[in-house]
N, C-alpha and C positions, 0 to 999 in steps of 0.2 A: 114682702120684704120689709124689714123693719127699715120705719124710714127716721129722719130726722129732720122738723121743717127750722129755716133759719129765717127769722124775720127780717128782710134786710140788713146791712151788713155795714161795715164800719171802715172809716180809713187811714186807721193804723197797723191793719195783718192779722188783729187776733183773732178775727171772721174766719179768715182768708185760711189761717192756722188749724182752725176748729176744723173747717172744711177737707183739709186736710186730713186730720187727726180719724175724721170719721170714718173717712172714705177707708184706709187704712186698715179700722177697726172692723168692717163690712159692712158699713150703714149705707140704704140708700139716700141721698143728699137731696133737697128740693129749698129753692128761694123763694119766697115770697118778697114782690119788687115793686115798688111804681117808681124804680128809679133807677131803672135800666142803663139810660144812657149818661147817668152820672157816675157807675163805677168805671167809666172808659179811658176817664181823668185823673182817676189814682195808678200811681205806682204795684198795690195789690189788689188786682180785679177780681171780684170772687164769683162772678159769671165762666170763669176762665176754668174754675175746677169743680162748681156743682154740678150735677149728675142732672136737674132739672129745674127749670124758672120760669115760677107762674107768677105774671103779670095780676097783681088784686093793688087798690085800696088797704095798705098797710099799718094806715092812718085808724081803718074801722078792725074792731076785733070782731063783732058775725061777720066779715068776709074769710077773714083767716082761718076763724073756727070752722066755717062752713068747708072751706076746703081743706083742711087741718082733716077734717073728718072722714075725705075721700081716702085716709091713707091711711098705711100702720103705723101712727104716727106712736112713737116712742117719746120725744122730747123736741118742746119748741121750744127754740133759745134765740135770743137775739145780745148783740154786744154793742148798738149803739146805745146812748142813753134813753132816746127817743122813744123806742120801742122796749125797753125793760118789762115797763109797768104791762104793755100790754099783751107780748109773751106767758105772762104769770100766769095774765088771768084766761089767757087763751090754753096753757097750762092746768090751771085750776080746772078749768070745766071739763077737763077731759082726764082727770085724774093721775095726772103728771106730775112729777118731781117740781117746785119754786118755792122759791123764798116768800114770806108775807108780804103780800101786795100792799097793804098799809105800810108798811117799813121800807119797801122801794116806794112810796109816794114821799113820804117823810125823806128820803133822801132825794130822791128826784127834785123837789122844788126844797132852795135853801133856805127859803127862809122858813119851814117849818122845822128843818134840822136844828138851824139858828135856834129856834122858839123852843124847842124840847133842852137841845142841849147848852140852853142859856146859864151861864155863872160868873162869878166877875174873874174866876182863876182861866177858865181854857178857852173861854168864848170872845168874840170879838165885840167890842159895842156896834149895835146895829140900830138900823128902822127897814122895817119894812112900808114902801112903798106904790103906788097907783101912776100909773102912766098919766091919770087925768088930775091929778094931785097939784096942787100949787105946795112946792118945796121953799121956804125960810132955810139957806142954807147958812145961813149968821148962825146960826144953833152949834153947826157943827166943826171940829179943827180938822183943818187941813196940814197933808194929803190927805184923801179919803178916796177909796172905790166903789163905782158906782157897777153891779152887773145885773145881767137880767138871773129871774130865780127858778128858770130851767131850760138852759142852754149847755153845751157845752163845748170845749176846744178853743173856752177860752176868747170865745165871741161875743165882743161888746163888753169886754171887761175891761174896764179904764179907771186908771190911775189919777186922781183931780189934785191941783196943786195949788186952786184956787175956783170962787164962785163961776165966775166966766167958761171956765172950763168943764165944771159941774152942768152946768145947764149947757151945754153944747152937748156931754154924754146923756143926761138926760130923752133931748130933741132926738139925735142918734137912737136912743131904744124907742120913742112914740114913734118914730117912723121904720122902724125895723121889725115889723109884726110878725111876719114869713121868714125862716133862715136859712141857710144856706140846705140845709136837704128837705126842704118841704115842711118843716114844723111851723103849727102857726102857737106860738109863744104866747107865755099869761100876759094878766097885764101887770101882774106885780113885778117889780124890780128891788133890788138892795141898795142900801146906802150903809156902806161900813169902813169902820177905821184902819190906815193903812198900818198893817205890822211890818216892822222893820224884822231885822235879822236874815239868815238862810232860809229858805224855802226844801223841801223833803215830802218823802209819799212814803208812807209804810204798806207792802204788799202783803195781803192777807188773806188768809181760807181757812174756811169752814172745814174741820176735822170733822168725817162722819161718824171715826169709831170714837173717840174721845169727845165727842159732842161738846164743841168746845172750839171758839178762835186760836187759831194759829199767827204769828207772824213770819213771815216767809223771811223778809228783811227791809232793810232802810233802801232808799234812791236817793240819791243826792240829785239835786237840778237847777241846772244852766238856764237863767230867763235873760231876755233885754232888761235891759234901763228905761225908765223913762213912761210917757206915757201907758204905753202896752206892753203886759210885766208876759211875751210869750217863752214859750220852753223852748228852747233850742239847743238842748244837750241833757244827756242824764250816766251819770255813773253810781254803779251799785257793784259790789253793797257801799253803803256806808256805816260803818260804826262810829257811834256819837257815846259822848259819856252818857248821858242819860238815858239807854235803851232800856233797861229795866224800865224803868218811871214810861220813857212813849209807849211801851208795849202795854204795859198796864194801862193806861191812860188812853189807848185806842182801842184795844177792848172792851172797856167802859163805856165810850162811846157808840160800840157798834152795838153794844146789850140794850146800851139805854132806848136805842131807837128801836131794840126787837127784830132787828136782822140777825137773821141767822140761813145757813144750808147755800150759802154760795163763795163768791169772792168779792173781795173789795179794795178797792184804792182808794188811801186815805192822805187827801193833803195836809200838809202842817207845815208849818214854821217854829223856828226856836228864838223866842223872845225875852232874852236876859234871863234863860234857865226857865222860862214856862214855856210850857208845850201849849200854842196857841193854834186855833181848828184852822184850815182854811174851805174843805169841801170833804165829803165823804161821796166816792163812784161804786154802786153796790156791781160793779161787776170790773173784768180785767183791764188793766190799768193799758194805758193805748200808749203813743209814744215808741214804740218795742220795748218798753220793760218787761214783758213776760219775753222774750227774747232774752233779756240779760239775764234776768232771772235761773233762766233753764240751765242755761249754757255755765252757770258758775254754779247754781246748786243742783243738778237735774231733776229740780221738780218743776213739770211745767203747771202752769196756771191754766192756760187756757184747757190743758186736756182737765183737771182738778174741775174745773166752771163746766165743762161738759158732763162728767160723772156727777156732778149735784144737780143735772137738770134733765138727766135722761135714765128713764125707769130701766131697775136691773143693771146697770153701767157701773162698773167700779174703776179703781185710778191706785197704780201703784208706782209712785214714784222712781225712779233709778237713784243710784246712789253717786256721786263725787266725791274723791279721795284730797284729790289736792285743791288747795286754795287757788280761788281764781279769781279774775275781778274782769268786768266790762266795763265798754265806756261808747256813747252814742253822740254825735252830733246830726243835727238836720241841716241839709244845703238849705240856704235862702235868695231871695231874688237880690244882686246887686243895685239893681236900677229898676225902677219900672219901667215896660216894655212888652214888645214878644220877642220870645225867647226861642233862637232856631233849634238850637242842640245843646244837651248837658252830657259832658264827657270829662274819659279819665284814661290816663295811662296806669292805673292801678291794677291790679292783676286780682281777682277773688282769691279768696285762701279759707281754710278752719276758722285761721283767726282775724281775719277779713271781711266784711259783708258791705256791700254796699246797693241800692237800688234808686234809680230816678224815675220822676213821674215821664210818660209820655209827651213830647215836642211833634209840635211849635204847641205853647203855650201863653197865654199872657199873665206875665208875671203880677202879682198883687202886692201892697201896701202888707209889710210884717207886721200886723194887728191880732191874728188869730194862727190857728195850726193848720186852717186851709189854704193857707199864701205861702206854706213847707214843700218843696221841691224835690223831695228822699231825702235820703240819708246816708249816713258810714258810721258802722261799728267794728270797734277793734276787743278782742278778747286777748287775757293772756297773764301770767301767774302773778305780774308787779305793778301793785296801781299805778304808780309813780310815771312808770313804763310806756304802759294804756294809753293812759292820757296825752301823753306828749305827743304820741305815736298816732291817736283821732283829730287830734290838732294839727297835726302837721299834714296828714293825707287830706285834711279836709282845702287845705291850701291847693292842693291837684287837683279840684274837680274844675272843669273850665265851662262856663256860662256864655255860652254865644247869642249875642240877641240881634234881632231884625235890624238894618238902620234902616 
């Protein structure tokens, strides 16, 4: 049976999605995991719907190849960022559909996307740095953001507003070598200037017949203030005056780096009319925006991300007539604590979704997108609408925690 291996699996659903999507389609499903008992703890458990899960070192590619081999394997794919690079080349050697494994490295660590797509108009002023490094932070104006340069979800990404604080993020990534799903991280980190303005993601895929970037559309997105700039909300589409100019201006980017035959999440910012970079994710954007995505244009992403990475698989989108527009928030921890039960008198509907992670849990410091507790999303013909309507339900969910 044609199979499809998933290289561990992600925790925002569009694993969880894919998994799905496959099974559907009449693929056999198989996990490769060494991290069983951490999908227990998300809200989308993708143990829950694969067909089979083999326990390997997902860390080494001869493990995966090795039993990649035992199967008809059709297409390895994985949607964390972790595992990307090593999908491809588990991919590559078995003569499988992927993107250039040099151009998922170039994206994977930033600061060689930095280095490629260095200029004074789209790029950020940066340095690249060594955790064993003595940094002279007098050089540089503050705020500035200090991150590690291949993490993601937004882990260890800090906002500095001063020296003091610089080197306290610093100390934070020399001692954070391991992260939260078993990666052991470079030791290079970034040091870059903070861009003011909005924050936005442009969703994007690889057109097989027109050989050629697509943009799907804009996201608008909801961060904190403050030290830790995390996402906790997102509405799409958004149209901005300059969409011509980002469209052009992020497929530039995705050429320059030599990506091509997948998808991508492209963060940016708009800075007094420049489109200024903030990360390029060569695969689908987490959050649920391929949820909004679908639900307002019916092109999904994640099924598009599975027909570019499994041989013989094609993808035809459905079509949407009328204008629609989504809108997402994530519940967050009120207090630190544990946390007995997350409930709601909210009722599911079409244009309804909502999901919590599993209780008792102890709630975390909102620093990153593993301290997100689910979410609510509202769909429906009037932004305006949308939005009042995810802000206002998001006031019903009720947080019970231990005393």
């Amino acid at each position: 049976m044609k199979t499809i291996v998933f290289v561990e699996c992600n925790i925002s659903g569009t694993g969880v999605s894919a998994l799905k999507i496959a099974k559907r389609l009449g693929y056999h499903t198989v996990l490769f995991t060494k991290e069983y008992a951490f999908y227990r703890q998300i809200p989308d458990n993708p143990t829950l719907y694969v067909d089979d899960i083999i326990e390997l070192n997902t860390n080494c590619m001869v493990s995966i190849l090795h039993k990649a081999m035992q199967y008809n394997t059709v297409g390895v794919v994985a949607f964390d960022d972790y595992r990307l690079v090593t999908a491809a080349a588990v991919s590559h050697a078995l003569g499988l559909p992927s993107p250039s494994i040099k151009a998922l490295v170039s994206c994977r660590y930033k600061n060689i996307s930095r280095e490629i797509l260095s200029n004074n108009e789209e790029n950020v002023k940066f340095k690249v740095c060594q955790i064993e490094d003595n940094i002279d932070f007098s050089e540089f104006a503050f705020p500035l953001v200090i991150k590690p340069c291949d993490d993601s979800g937004s882990s260890k990404v800090t906002i500095c507003s001063s020296i003091e604080e610089a080197n306290i993020a610093v100390t934070e990534l020399i001692d954070f070598r391991i992260n939260n799903r078993g990666y052991k991280l470079s030791s290079y980190y970034l040091i870059e200037e903070f861009i003011q303005g909005r924050e936005y993601s442009a969703e994007v895929y690889w057109d097989i017949v027109l050989n050629q970037w697509e943009v799907l559309g804009i996201t608008e997105k909801i961060t904190t203030q403050g030290k830790y700039a995390v996402e906790i909300g997102h509405n799409f589409p958004c149209e901005l005056e300059l969409k011509n100019e980002i469209e052009k201006t992020i497929v530039g980017w995705l050429n320059r780096l030599g990506l091509s035959h997948t998808v991508a999440h492209v963060e940016f910012k708009i800075d007094n009319n420049k489109i200024r970079l903030i990360e390029i994710n060569p695969r689908v954007a987490g959050g649920m925006i391929d949820n909004l995505c679908e639900n307002v244009t019916g092109f999904s992403l994640v099924e598009c991300y599975l027909s570019l990475h499994v041989k013989e698989m094609s993808y035809i989108p459905q079509s949407v007539v009328e204008n629609r527009f989504a809108s997402i928030r994530f519940i967050t921890p009120t207090k630190l604590g544990t946390i007995k039960t997350i409930s709601t008198a909210l009722v599911l509907s079409p244009s309804l979704l909502y999901k919590f992670v599993s209780t008792p849990i102890d709630a975390k410091a909102l620093k990153d997108s593993y301290s997100r507790l689910g979410y609510i999303v509202v769909y429906g013909t009037c932004a305006e609408e949308v939005i009042t309507s995810v802000e206002s339900n998001l006031q019903q969910i009720k947080i019970e925690y231990i005393e």
